[in-house]
Backbone as CSV, one residue per row, in Angstrom:
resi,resn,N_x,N_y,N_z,CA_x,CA_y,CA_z,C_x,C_y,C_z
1,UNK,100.497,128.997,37.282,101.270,129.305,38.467,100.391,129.501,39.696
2,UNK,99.079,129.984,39.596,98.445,130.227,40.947,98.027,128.874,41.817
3,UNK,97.596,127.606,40.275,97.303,126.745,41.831,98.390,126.331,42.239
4,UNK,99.613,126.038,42.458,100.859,125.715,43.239,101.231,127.000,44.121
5,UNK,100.649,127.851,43.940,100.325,129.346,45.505,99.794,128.334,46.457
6,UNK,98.433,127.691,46.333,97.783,127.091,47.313,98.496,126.206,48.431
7,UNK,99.181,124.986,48.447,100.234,124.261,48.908,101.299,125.229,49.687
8,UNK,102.283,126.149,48.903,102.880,126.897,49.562,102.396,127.930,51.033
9,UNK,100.910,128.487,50.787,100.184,129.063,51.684,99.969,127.993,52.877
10,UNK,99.554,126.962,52.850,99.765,125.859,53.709,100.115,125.683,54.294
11,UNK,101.560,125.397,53.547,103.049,124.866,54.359,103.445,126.208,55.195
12,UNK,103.127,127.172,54.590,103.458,128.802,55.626,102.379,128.708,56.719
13,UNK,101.589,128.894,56.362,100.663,128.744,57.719,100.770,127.805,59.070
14,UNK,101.374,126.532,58.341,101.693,125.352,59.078,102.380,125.562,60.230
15,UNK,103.589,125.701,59.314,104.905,125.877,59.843,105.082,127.290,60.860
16,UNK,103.993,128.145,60.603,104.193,129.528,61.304,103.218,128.829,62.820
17,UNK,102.103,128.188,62.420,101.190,127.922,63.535,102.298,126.638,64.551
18,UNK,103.174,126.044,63.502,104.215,124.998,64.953,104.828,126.118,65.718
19,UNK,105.640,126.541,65.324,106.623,127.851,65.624,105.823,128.409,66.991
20,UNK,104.540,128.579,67.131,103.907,129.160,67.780,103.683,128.169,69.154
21,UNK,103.293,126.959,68.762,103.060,126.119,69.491,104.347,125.458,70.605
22,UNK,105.290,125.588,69.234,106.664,125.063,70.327,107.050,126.228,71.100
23,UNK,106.429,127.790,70.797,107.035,128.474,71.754,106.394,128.474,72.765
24,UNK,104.726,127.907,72.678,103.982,127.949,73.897,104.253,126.938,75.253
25,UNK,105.122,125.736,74.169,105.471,124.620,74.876,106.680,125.195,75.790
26,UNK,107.667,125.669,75.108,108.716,126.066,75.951,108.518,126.817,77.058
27,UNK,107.039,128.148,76.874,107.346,128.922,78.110,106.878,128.276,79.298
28,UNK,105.403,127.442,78.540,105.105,126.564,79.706,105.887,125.751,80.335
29,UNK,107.043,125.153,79.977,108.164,124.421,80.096,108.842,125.073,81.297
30,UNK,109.183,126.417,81.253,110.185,127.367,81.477,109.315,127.946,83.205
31,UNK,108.049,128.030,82.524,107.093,128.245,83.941,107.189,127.091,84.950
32,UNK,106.908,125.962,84.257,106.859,124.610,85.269,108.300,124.546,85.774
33,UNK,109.132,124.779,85.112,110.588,124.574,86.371,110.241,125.174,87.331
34,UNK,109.900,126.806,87.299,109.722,127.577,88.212,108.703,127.375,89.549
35,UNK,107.444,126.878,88.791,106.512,126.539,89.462,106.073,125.463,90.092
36,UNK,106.584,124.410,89.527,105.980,122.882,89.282,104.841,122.559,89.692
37,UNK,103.928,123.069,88.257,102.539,122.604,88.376,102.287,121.537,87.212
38,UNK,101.602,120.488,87.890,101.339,119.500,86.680,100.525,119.981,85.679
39,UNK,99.766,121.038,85.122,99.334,121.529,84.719,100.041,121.948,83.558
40,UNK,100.830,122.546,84.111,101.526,123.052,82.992,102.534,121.994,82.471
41,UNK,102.878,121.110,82.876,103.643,119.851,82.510,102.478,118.983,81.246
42,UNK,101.550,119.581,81.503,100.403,118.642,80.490,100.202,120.413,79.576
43,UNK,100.401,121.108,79.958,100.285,122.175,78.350,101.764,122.326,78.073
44,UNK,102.882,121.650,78.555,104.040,121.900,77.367,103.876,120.488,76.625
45,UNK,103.728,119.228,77.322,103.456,118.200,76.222,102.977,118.400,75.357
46,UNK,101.459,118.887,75.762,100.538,118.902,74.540,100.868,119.791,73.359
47,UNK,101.163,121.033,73.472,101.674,121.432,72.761,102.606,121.512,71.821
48,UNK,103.884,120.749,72.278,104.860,120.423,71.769,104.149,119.108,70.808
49,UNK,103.106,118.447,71.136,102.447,116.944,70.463,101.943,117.994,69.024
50,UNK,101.104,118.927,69.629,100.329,119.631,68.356,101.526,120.398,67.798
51,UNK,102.703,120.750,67.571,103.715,121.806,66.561,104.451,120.276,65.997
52,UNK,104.754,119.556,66.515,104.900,118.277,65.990,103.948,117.991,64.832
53,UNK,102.751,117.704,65.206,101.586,117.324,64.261,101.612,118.460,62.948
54,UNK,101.863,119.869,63.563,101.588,120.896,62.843,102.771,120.699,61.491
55,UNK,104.028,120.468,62.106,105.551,120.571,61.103,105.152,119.302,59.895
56,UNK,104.238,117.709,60.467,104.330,116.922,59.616,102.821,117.162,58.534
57,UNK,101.858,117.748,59.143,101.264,118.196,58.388,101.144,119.289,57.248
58,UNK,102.277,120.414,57.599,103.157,121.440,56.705,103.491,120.579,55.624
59,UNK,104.460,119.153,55.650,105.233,118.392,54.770,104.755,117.841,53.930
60,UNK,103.297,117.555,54.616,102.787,116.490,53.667,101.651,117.371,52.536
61,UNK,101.692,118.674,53.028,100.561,119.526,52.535,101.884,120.177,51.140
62,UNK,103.089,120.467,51.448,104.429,120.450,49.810,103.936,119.090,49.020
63,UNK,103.906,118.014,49.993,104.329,116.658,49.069,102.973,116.208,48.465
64,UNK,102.204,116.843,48.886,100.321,116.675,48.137,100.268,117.437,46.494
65,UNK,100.993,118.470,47.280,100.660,119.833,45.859,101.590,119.157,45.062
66,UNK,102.770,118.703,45.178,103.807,118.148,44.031,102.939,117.238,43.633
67,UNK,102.521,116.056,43.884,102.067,114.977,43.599,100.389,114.904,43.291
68,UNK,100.394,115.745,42.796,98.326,116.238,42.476,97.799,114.988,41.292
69,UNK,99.335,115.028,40.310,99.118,114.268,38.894,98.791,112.554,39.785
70,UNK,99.626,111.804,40.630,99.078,110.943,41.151,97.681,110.676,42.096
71,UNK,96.817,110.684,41.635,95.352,110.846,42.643,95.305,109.680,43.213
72,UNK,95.499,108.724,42.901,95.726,107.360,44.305,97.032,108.140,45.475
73,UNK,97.819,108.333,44.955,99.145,108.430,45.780,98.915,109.565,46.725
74,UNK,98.242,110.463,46.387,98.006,111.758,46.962,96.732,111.705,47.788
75,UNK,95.937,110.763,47.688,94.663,110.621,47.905,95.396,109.404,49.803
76,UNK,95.643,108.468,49.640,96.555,107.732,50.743,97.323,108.872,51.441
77,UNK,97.845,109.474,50.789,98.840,110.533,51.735,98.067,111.424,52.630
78,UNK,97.085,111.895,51.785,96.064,112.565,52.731,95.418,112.227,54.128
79,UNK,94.580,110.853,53.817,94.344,109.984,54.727,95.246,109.629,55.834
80,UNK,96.534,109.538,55.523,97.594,109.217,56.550,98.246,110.676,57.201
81,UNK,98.032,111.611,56.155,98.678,112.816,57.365,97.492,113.225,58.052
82,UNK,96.034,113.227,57.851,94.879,113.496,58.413,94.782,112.871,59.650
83,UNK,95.158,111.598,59.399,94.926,110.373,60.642,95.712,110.861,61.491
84,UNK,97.293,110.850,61.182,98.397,111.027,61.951,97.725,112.804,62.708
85,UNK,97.388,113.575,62.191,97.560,114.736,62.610,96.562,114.638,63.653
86,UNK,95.603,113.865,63.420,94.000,114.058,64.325,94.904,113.155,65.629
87,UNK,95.290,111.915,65.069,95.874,111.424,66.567,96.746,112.257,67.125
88,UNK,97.444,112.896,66.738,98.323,113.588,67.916,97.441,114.488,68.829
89,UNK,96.161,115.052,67.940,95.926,116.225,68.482,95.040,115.103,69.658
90,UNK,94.673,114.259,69.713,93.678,113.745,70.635,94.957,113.106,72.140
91,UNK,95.721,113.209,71.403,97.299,112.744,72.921,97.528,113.688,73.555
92,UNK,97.367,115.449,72.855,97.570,116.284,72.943,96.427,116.794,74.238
């Protein structure tokens, strides 16, 4: 039972660190109406790019731990949520 703890800790962390991010996006969001600084129009994107990245990297970090017995299948998945996650953060 403990190594399937690991995956779950993950996906919590993940999912707690988007949560965070989309709220940073919103206030910045909420500031730029007020303000309209392009500035902050480029930290609610970005942010909202990284809790994005963060939610699909949560998913794929459940669908890794299920799938451990496939090591090709899990091994590709990695690579592709790694890739996917690093590109957002570089749009970001």
């Amino acid at each position: 039972m403990a190594p399937a703890l690991g995956p779950l800790i993950l996906f919590s962390l993940n999912v707690l660190s988007a949560v965070v991010a989309f709220l940073t996006s919103y206030y910045a969001y909420r500031s730029d109406r007020l303000a309209e600084n392009p500035l902050l129009k480029a930290i609610t994107v970005g942010f909202m790019l990284l809790g994005v990245g963060l939610l699909a990297e949560a998913g794929t970090s459940v669908a890794l731990g299920q799938t451990l017995v496939e090591v090709l299948r899990s091994r590709v998945l990695a690579v592709l949520a790694t890739f996917t996650y690093l590109s957002i953060q570089v749009l970001a």
